[in-house]
C-alpha positions as CSV (number, residue, x, y, z in Angstrom):
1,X,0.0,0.0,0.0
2,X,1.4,3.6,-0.9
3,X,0.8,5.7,1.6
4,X,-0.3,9.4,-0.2
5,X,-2.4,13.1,0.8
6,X,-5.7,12.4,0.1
7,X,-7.8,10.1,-2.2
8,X,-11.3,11.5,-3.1
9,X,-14.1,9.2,-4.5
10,X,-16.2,10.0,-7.1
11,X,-19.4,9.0,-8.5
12,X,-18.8,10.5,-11.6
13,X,-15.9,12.3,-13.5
14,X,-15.1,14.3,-16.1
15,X,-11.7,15.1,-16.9
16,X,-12.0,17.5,-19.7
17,X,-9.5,15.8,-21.9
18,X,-9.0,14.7,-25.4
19,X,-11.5,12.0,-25.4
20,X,-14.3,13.8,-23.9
21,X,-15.1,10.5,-21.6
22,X,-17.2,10.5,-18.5
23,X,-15.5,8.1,-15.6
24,X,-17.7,6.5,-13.0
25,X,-16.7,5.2,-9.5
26,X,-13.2,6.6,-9.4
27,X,-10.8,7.6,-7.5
28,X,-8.4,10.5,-7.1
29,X,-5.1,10.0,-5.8
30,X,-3.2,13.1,-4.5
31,X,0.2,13.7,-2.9
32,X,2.2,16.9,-2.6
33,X,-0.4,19.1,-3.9
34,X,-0.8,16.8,-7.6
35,X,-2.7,14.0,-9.0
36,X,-0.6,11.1,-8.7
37,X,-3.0,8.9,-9.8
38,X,-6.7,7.8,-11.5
39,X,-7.9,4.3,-11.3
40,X,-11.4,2.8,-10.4
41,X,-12.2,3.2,-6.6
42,X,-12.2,-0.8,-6.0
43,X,-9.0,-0.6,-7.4
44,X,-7.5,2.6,-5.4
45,X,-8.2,1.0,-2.0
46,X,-6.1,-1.9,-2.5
47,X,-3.2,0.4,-3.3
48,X,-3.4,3.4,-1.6
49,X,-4.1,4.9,2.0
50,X,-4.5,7.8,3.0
51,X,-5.3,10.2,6.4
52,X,-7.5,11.9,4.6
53,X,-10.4,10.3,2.3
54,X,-13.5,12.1,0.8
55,X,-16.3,10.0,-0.7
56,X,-18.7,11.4,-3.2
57,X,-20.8,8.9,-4.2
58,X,-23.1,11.8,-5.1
59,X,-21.0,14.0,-6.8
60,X,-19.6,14.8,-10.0
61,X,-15.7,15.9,-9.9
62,X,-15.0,18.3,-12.4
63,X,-11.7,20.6,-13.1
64,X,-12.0,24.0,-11.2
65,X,-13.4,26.5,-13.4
66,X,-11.2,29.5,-14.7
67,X,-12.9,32.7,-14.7
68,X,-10.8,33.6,-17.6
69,X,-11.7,37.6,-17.4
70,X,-12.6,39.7,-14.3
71,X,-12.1,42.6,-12.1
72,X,-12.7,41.1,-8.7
73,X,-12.7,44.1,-6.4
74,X,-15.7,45.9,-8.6
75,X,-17.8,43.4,-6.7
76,X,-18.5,46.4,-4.3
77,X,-20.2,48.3,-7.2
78,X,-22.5,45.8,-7.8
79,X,-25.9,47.2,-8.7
80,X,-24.1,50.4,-8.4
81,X,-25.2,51.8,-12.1
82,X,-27.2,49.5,-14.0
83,X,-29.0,49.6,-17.1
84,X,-27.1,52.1,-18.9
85,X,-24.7,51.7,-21.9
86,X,-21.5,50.9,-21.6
87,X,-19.4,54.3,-22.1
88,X,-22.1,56.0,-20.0
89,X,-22.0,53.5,-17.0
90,X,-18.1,53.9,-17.3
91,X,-18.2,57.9,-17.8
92,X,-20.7,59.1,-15.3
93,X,-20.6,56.4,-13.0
94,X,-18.4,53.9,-12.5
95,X,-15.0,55.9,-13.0
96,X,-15.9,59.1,-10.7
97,X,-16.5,56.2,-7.9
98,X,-13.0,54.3,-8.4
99,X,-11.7,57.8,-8.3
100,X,-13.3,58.7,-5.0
101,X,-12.9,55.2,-3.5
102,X,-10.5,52.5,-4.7
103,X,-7.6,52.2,-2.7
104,X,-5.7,49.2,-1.3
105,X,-8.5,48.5,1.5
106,X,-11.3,49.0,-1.4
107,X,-9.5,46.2,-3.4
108,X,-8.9,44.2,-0.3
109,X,-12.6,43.9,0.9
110,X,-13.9,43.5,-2.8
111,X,-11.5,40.8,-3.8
112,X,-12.2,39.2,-0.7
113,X,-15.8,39.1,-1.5
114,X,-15.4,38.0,-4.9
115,X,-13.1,35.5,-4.1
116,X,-15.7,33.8,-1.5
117,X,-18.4,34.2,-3.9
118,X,-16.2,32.7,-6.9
119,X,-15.1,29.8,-4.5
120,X,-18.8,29.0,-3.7
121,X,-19.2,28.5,-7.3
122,X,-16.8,26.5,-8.2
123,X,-14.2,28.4,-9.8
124,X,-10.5,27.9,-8.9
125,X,-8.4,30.3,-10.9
126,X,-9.3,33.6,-12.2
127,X,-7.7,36.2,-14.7
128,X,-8.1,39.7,-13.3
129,X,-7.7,43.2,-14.1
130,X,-7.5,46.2,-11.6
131,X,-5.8,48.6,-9.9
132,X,-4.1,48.0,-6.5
133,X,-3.4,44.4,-7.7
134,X,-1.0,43.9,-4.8
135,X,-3.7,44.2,-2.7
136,X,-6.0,41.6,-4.7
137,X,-2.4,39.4,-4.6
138,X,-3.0,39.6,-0.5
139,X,-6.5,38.0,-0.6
140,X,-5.8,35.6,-3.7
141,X,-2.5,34.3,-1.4
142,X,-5.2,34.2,2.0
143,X,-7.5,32.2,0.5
144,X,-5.7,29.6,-1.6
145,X,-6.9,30.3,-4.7
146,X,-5.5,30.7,-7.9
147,X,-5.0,34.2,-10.3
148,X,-3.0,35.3,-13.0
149,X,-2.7,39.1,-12.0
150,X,-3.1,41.9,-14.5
151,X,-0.4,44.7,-14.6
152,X,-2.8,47.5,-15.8
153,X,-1.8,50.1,-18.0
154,X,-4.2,52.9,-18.8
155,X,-3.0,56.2,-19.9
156,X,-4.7,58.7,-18.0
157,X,-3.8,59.1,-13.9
158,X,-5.7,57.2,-11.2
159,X,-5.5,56.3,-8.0
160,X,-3.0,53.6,-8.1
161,X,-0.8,55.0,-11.1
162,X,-0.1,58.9,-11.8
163,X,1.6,58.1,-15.2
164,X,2.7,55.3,-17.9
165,X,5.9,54.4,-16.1
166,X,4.4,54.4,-13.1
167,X,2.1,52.2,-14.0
168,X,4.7,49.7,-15.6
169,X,6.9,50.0,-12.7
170,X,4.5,49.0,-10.9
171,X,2.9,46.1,-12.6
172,X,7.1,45.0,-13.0
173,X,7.3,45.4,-8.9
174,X,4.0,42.7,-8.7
175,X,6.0,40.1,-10.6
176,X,9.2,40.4,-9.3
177,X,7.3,39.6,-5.8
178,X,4.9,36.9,-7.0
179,X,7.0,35.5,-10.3
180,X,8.2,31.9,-7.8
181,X,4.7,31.7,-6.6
182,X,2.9,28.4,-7.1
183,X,-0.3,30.0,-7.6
184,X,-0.7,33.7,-8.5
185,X,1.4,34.9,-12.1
186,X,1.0,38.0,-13.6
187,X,-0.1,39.4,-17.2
188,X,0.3,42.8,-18.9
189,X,-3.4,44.4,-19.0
190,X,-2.9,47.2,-21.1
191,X,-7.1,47.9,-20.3
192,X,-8.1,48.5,-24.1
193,X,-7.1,50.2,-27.9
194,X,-9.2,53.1,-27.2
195,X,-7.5,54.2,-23.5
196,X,-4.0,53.0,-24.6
197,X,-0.9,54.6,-27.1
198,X,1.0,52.7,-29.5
199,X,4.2,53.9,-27.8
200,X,3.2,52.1,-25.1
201,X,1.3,49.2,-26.8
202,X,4.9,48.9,-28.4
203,X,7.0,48.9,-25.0
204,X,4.2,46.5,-23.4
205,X,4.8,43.9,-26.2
206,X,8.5,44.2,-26.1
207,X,8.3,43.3,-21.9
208,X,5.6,40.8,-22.3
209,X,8.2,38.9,-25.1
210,X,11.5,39.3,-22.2
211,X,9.1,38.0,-19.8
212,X,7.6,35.5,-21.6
213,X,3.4,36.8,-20.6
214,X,-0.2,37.2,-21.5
215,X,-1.5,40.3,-22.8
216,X,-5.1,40.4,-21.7
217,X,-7.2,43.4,-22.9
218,X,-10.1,44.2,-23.8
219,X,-10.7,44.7,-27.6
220,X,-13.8,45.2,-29.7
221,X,-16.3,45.3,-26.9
222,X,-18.7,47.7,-28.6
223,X,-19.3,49.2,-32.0
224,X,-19.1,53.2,-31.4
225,X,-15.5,51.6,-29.9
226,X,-14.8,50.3,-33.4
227,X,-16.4,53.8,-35.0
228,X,-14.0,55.9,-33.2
229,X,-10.9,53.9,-33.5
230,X,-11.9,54.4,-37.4
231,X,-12.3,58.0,-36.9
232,X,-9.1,58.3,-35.0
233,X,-6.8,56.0,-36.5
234,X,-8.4,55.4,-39.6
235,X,-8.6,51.8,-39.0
236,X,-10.8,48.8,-36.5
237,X,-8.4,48.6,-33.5
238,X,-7.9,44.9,-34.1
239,X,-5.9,46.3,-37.5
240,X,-4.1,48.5,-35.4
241,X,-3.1,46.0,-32.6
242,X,-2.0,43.7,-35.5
243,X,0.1,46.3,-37.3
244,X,2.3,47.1,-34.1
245,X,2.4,43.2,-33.7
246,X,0.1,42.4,-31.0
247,X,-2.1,39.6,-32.4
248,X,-0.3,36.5,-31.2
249,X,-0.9,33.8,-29.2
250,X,0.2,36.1,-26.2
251,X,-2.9,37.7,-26.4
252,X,-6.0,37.3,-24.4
253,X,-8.6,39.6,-26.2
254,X,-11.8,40.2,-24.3
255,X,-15.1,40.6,-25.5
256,X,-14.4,40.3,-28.8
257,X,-18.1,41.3,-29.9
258,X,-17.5,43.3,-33.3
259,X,-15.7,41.0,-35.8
260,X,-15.4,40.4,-39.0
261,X,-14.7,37.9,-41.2
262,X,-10.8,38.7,-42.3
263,X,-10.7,40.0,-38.5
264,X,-11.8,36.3,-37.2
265,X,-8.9,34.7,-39.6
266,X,-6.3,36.8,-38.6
267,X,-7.6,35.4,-34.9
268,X,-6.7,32.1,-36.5
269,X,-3.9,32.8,-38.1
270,X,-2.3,34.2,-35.4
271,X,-3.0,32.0,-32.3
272,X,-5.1,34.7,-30.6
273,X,-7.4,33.5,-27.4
274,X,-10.7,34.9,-27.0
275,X,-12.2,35.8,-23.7
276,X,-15.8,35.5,-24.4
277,X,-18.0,37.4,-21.5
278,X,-21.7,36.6,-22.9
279,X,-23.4,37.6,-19.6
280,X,-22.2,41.2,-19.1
281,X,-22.0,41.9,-23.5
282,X,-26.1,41.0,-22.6
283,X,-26.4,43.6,-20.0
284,X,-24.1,46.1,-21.6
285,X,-25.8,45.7,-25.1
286,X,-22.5,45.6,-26.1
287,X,-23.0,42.7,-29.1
288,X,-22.8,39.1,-30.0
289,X,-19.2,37.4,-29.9
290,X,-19.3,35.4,-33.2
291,X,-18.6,32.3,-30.9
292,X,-19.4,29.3,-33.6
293,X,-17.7,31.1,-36.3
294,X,-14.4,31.5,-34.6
295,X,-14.8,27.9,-32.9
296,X,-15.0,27.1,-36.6
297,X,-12.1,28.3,-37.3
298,X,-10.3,26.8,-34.2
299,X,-9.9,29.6,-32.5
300,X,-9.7,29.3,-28.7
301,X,-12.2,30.2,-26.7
302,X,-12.6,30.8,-22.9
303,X,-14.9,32.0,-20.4
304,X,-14.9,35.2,-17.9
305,X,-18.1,36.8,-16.1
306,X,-16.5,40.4,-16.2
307,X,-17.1,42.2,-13.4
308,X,-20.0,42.1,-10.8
309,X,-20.5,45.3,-11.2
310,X,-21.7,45.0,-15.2
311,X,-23.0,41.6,-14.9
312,X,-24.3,41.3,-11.5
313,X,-22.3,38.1,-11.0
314,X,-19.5,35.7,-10.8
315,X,-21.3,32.9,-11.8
316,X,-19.7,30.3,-14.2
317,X,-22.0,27.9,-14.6
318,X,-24.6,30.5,-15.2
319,X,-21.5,32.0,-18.3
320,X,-21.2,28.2,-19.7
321,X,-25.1,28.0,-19.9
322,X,-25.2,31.4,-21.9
323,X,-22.3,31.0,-23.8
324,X,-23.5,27.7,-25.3
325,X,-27.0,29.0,-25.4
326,X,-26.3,32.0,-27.2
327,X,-23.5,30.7,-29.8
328,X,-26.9,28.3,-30.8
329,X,-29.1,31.2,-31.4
330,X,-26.7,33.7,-33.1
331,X,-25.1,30.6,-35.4
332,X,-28.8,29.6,-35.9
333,X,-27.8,26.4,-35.1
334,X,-28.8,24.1,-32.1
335,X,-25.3,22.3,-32.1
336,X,-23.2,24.9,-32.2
337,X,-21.1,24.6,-29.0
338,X,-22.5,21.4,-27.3
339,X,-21.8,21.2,-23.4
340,X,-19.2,19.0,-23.8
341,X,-17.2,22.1,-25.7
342,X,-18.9,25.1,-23.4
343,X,-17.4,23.3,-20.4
344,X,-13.9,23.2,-22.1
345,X,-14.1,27.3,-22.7
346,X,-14.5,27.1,-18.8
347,X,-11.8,25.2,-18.0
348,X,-8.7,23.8,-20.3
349,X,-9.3,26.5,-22.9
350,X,-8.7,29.1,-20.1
351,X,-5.6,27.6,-19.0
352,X,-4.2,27.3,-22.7
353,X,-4.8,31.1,-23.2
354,X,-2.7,31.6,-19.4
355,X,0.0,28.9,-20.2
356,X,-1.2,27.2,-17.7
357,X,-2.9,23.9,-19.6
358,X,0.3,21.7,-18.0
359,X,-0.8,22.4,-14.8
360,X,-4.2,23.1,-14.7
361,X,-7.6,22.7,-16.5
362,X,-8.1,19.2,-16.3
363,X,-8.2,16.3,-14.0
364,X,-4.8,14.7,-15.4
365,X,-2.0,12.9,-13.6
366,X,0.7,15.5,-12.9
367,X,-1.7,18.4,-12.8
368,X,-2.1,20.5,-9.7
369,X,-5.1,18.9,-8.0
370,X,-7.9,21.8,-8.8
371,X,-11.2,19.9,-8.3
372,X,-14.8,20.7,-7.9
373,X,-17.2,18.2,-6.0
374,X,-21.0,19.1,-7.9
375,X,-23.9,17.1,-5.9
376,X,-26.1,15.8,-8.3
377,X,-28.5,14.0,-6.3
378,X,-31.0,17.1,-6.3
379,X,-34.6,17.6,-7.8
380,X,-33.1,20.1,-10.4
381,X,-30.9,17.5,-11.9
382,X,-33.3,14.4,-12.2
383,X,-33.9,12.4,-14.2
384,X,-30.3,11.9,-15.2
385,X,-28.8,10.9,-18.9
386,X,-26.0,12.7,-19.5
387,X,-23.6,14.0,-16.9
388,X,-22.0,17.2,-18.8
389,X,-25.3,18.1,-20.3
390,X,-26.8,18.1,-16.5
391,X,-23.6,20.3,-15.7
392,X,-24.2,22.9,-18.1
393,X,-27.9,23.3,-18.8
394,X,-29.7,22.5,-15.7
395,X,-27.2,22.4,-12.8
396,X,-26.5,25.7,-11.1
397,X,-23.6,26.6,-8.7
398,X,-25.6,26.2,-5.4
399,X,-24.9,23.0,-6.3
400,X,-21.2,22.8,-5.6
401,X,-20.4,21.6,-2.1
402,X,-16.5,21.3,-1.8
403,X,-13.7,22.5,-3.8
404,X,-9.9,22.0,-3.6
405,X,-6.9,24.1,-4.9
406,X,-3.6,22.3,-5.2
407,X,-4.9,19.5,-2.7
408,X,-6.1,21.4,-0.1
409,X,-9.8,22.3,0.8
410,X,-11.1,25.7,0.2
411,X,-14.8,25.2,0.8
412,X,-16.2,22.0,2.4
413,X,-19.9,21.6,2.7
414,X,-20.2,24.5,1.8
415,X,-18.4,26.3,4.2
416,X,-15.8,28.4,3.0
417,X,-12.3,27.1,5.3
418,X,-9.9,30.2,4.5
419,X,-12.4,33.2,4.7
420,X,-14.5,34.6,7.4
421,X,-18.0,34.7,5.6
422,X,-19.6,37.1,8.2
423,X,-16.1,39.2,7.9
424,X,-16.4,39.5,4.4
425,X,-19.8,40.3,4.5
426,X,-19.4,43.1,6.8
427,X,-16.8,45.1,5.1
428,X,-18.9,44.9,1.9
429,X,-21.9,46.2,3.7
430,X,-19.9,49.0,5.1
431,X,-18.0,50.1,2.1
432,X,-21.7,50.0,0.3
433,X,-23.0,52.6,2.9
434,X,-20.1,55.0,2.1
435,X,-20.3,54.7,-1.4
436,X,-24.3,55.1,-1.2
437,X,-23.8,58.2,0.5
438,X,-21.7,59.5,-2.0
439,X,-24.0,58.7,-4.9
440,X,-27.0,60.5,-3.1
């Protein structure tokens, strides 16, 4: 018998790999933070032991999900400004409130309450994009989770950053402290064409190539965007980001919802990862990402909710239903993006776009051991034919019960084992009373 970590049980499981196969009644075997091993459960007990042994004869295990695009600490605007247009929401209110609030303890509550709420749901690893991100690093480190951390670049002053250089020496300061970390990286997140200048475009691409990282930005998210690049530059910004060399596979582009068809193949041609935010472009009015179109021409495609404060939530099971909802009504075709694929945007697809597909994204031997226990014995996921299909069109993430980040336990019937729920929940209720005030 091999003695190892942990070994959890699992009624069902879906690995996410190649062969798109559904396991039943195995075992996961973990040791130092990996999986070591998967074999059937009658199998695993006469060859391992361990101290600690879960069984979820229940449960679906499934990868942790990547929120592959967010901006954690804006959780404390949610509801803040709703139903208005984008540039209007951004312009008269969601700017003059970062301006007369964010600060290192503003991103330390938010994160922290996005964090608890993205735990509760399942997701494991998210991609965000904000200021003060040494401060998000702080709760991301607390809690266990996973996060590739933007370095935002913006050109105009805010409250983190008074210039250009301040804001890449800043964003260089962040991954010299983080870049041995086992779970948080780092990313250049120049925020978008229309808020950026080539010059620095250009010095951002020439760091990201010496430092070998993403470039995740927002691109294309709304058509007057596209109308003023044309007036400005006279070109679509994706023709300007390709011209000073940006379209490569370094690049996460987010959004995405104004393309067309010689701006999909230079996607293709170029290895370019798509962020695809369906619930917030719905809310924002922003577009349609043409997501069969560029799954048609294998682009890659992953999953991010946005912000809470454009979408109202952080929810990916609720992003895989619409993504593969919506990809059927704007291809006009019911199979465009079956489950099988939406639940790949939400998991290995993210951590190809981060670099991150040898570690994470899939329950495979020698990947870090990022797993999500789903109950499935429930009234809302009966009668029962197909796992994945339960997983993306009928199960929601109230039905999550325990999730793990390298091997260790980060909510466990329910219960969130690195946060203080009523903590969290109190700071948010007391930043939201200053900021009401202020808004009144």
């Amino acid at each position: 018998m091999q003695t190892v970590d942990m070994i959890i049980n699992a009624r069902w499981l879906v690995p996410v790999n190649a062969s798109k196969q559904v396991l039943e009644n195995q075992a996961i075997i973990i040791k130092d933070s990996r999986i070591v091993a998967l074999l059937p459960i009658d199998e695993a007990k006469q060859q391992y032991s361990a101290a600690s042994i879960h069984d979820m004869d229940q449960h679906c295990l499934i990868p942790g999900l990547i929120n592959n695009h967010a901006h954690s600490a804006m959780s404390l605007f949610r509801g803040l400004a709703d139903d208005l247009p984008l540039m209007s929401w951004l312009n008269d209110h969601i700017w003059p409130a970062e301006g007369k609030f964010v600060g290192d303890g503003f991103v330390e509550a938010g994160t922290a309450l996005a964090v608890a709420e993205m735990l509760r749901g399942g997701t494991t690893c998210v991609n965000d994009m904000y200021f003060f991100p040494e401060a998000t690093a702080r709760i991301i480190d607390k809690s266990g989770m996973r996060a590739s951390l933007g370095m935002l670049v913006i050109e105009f002053p805010t409250n983190w950053a008074a210039s250009v250089d301040e804001y890449l020496h800043k964003g260089q300061q962040l991954h010299d402290r983080y870049r041995h970390h086992t779970r948080i990286s780092t990313s250049y997140a120049p925020h978008a064409p229309y808020t950026v200048a080539n010059k620095t475009f250009e010095s951002i691409l020439i760091n990201a190539e010496e430092m070998d990282l993403p470039i995740h930005m927002h691109i294309h998210e709304t058509a007057a965007e596209v109308s003023a690049s044309v007036e400005e530059f006279g070109m679509r910004p994706l023709e300007r980001l390709r011209d000073i060399g940006l379209l490569s596979p370094r690049l996460i582009a987010v959004h995405m919802t104004q393309l067309n068809d010689q701006e999909m193949d230079w996607c293709s041609e170029a290895g370019v990862h798509i962020a695809h935010c369906p619930e917030s472009n719905l809310k924002l009015a922003s577009g349609f990402c043409p997501v069969a179109e560029l799954d048609r021409r294998s682009v890659n495609i992953s999953i991010g909710t946005d912000g809470a404060a454009s979408n109202n939530d952080l929810d990916m099971f609720g992003e895989m239903r619409q993504a593969a909802l919506l990809a059927k009504a704007v291809a006009k075709d019911p199979s465009s993006i079956p489950a099988h694929k939406a639940l790949e945007m939400a998991t290995i697809n993210a951590a190809k776009s981060m670099a991150m597909d040898d570690r994470i994204g899939s329950i495979e031997v020698g990947k870090f051991a990022d797993l999500v226990a789903v109950d499935m014995h429930s009234i809302e996921t009966q009668p029962f034919y197909d796992v994945v299909s339960q997983l993306v069109y009928a199960t929601g993430r109230d039905k999550v019960t325990d999730v793990w980040v390298a091997g260790r336990q980060l909510l466990k019937d329910r219960q969130l084992t690195t946060l203080d729920e009523s903590k969290v929940i109190q700071d948010a209720r007391q930043w939201a009373n200053s900021i009401k005030q202020a808004e009144q």
